[in-house]
N, C-alpha and C positions, 0 to 999 in steps of 0.2 A: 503526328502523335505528340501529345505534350510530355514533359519529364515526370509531372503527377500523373499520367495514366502509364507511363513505362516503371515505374515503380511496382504500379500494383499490378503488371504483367511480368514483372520480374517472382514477385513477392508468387506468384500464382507456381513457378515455374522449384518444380524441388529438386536440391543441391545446390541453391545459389544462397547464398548467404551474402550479409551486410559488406563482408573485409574482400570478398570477388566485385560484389558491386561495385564497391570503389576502384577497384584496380581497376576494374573497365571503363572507370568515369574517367578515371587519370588518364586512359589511355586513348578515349574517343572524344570527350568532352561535353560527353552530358549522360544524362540514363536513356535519355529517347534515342541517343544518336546508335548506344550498345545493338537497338533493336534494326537498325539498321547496316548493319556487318554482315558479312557472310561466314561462315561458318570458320573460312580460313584463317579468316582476319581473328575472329577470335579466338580461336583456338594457338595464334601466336601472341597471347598475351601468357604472360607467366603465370602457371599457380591454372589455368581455365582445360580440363580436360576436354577432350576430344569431343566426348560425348555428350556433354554438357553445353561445347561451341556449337553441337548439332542442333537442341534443345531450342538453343537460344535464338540460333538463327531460323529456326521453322518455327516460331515463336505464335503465329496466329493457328498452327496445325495442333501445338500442343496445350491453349489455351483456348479459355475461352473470354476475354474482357465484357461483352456485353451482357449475358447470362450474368457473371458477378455482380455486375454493376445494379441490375435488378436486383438479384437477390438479395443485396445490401440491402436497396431502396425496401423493398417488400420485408425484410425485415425489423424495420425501424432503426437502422443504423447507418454512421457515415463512417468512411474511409480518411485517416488522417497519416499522409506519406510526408517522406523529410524534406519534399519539399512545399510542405503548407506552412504557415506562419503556426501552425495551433501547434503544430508538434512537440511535446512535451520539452523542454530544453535539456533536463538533467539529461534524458535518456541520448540526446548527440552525443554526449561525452564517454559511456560506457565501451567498452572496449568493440562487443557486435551489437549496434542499436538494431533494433528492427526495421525493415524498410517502412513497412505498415504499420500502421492499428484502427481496427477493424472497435467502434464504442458504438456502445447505446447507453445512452442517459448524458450525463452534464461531464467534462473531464474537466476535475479541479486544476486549479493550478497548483505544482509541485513545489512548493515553496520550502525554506528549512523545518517545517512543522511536517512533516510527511513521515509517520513510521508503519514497517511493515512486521505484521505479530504473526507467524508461521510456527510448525508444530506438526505434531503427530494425530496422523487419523483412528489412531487406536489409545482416546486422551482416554485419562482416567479421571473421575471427578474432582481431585485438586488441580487437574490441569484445564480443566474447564472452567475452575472455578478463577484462576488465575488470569486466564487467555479473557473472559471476563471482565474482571476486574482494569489489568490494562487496558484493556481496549476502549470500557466506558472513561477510565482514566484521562487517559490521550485525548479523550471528545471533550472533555471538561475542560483542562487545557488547551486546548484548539489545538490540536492537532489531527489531521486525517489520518484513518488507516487502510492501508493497503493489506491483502490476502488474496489469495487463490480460490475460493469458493470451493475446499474440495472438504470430506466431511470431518470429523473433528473441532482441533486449534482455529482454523481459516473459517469454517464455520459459523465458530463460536464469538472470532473475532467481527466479524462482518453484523452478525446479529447484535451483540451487544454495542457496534457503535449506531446500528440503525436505531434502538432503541432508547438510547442516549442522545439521538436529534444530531449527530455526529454525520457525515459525510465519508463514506469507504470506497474504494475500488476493488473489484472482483479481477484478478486477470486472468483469463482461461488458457486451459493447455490442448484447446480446441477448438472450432470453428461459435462464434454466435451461434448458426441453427443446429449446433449439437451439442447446447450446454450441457457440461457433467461433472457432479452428476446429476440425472433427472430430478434427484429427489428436491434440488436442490432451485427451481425454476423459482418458487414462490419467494424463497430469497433474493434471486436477483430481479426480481420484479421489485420487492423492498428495496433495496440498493438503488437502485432507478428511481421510484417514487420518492425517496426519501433525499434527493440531489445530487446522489453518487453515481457511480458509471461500472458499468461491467464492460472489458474491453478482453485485445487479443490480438497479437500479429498472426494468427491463421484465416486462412481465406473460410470464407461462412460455413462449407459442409465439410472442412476439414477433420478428422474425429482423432479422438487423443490419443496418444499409444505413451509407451515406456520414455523414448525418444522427447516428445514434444512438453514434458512436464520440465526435465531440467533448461528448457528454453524459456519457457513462462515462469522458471525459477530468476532467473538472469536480471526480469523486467520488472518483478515483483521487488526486488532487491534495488532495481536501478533506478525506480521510481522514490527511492523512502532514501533520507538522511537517514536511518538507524533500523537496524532491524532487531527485535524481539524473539528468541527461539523460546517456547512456553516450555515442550517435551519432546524429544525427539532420541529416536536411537540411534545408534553411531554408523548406519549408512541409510537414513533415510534423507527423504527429498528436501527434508528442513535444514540438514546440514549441508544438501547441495547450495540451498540459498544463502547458508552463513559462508560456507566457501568463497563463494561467489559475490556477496557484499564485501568481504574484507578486499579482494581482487578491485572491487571497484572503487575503493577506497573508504566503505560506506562503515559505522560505527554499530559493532555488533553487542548483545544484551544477551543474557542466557538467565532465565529461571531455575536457581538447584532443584532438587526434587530429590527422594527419598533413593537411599542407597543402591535398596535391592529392586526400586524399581527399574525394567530395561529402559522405559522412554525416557529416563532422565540421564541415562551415559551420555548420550550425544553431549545436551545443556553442561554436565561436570566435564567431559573433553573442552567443550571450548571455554569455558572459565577456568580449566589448569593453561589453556593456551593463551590468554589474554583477553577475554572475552569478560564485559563489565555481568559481573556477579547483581542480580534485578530482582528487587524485593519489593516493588513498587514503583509506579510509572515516576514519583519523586529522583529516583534513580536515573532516568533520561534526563531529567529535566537539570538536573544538579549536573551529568556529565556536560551538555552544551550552555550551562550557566543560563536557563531560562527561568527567568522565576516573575511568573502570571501575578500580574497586578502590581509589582513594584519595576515594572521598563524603564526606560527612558522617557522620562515629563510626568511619569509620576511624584507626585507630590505626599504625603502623611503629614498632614498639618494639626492633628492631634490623634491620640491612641484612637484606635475604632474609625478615625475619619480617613473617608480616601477619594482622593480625586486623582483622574485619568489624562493624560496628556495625548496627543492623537496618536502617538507611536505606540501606545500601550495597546493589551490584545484583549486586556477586559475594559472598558471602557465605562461601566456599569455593572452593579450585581440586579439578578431578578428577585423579584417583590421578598420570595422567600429568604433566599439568602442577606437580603438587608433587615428582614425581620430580626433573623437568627444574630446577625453584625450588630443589632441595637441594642437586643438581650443583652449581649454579652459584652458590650460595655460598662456593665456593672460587676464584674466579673467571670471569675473561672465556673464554669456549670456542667452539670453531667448531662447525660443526653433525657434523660425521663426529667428533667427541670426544664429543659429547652422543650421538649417534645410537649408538657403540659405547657408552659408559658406562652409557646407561640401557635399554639392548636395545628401544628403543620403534622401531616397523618403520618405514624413512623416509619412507614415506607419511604413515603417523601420525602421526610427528614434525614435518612442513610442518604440516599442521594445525594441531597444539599449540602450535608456537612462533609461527605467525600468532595463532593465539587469546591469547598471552602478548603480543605486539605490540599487537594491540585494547587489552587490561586493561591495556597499560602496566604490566608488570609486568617485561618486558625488552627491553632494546632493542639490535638491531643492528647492528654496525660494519660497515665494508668489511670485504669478504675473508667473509663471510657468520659474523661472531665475534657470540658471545651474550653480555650481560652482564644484571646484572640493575638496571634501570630505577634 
């Protein structure tokens, strides 16, 4: 047996988590060799109950590896264990990385541009409107977003950066062939098609309970430089993942929200606690000093002109957006003067001048006047 198939025979096996696994690596000197002990053996390693050495050591009685490994296959997914090269890198470093992850579709790379937008499944329409907003925000900037697929803020989020040509991860608190919730399939089909990935350290027909949510909390968190709490109340699953991001060292964000409503105590508990106060994805971008279109090797060699150097993340604006940049080198203009000048339809235009807001390329006065940044 190799170390990549005793992972995901561990991974199959419940009560073993990531920080036993290790101890059992420290103390045999691989994960294949774990499956090879006898029950004795393991059960004289520290921290490994009796019952659990029994488990492990009747290890083909209590699983089943080649049943999974189909079921995978038949389900259009692969298995990625810590010891494949793809394994996400941020998630080694988290205090329990998962053994597995169990993806379908494309898994981006976790880079500093990774934020996860979480929230309450009982949003109210400013928090939708919000969870929104960021989310398309984040796509505009290049950044991915990370959420749970569960209904609500993670929802909301996942839809608005599909819609935005954005790249998301769904991470489930259940097996692939038991996405939930159902309502929910035709999104993660979008997610997929659109270059992102719906993923999950449970074995395929695993099915969610109470338990397995704050674990897919952990990876949602562990995957993202910063996490976004849109609305949440003061014990639900969205404070488990700001909990849990601060634990991992990750940079938490919280949207206020109206006094008397409940889903906004969570969001003002953790901004009286240190949590960056979020009035716009500008507010991530300013905490880690990003600011789209002016990187390193960017150049301004006059107002309105911009050129990119290969370290920048916009490299180019599209057709529209240099439309809008040409305009307004003549100057400051409101949006019904751009939106006649440059005939881009006002839907389109909300768009493009939010996306020129992200890049800091123009900025807005009162009276909704455009100028260029």
């Amino acid at each position: 047996m190799t170390d990549r198939e005793a992972y995901i025979v561990l991974n199959l096996l419940p009560g073993i988590g990531s920080q036993r696994v290790q101890a059992l690596i420290r103390e045999f000197g691989s994960a294949a060799a774990i499956l090879e002990r006898s029950a004795g053996e393991i059960a004289a390693v520290r921290g490994i109950p009796s019952a659990l050495a029994a488990k492990l050591a009747d290890w083909q009685s209590e699983t089943n590896l080649p049943l999974e490994l189909e079921l995978t296959e038949r389900g259009g997914a692969r298995i990625i264990t810590r010891d494949d090269y793809d394994y996400p890198e941020v998630l080694r470093h988290i205090p329990d990385p998962p053994l597995c992850l169990y993806v379908r579709g494309n898994l981006p790379e976790f880079d500093a541009r990774t934020v996860a937008v979480v929230g309450s499944r009982r949003v109210t329409r400013y928090g939708r409107a919000m969870a929104k907003l960021l989310s398309e925000s984040a796509v505009y900037a290049g950044w991915k977003v990370v959420s749970g697929l569960a209904y609500g803020v993670d929802a909301e989020a996942h839809q608005a950066a599909v819609d935005a040509g954005g790249i998301t991860v769904a991470v489930l608190g259940g097996g692939l062939a038991k996405v939930h919730p159902q309502d929910h399939i035709p999104l993660a089909r979008a997610i997929i098609d659109h270059g992102g990935a719906v993923i999950t350290e449970f074995p395929m027909t695993f099915p969610v309970s109470r338990q397995s949510f704050p674990r897919r909390n952990r990876i949602v968190s562990g995957l993202s430089q910063a996490v976004i709490v849109v609305e949440a109340d003061i014990d639900s699953g969205a404070m488990i993942t700001a909990t849990t991001a601060i634990d991992q060292g990750r940079t938490v964000f919280a949207v206020p929200g109206q006094v008397d409503n409940p889903q906004a105590r969570g969001c003002h508990k953790l901004i009286r606690e240190g949590a960056c106060l979020t009035e716009s994805f500008n507010d991530v971008l300013n905490e880690f000093e990003f600011l789209p279109g002016f990187g390193p090797g960017v150049v301004a060699e006059e107002p309105g002109e911009y050129s990119a150097g290969e370290d920048d993340l916009f490299n180019q604006f599209d057709p529209f957006e240099s439309k809008v940049i040409g305009f307004l080198r003549g100057g400051p203009k409101s949006f019904d003067d751009i939106a006649a000048e440059t005939e881009i339809p006002t839907g389109e235009l909300l768009a493009v001048m939010m996306r020129l807001e992200v890049k800091m390329a123009v900025r807005q006065d009162i009276g909704r006047i455009y100028k260029l940044a």
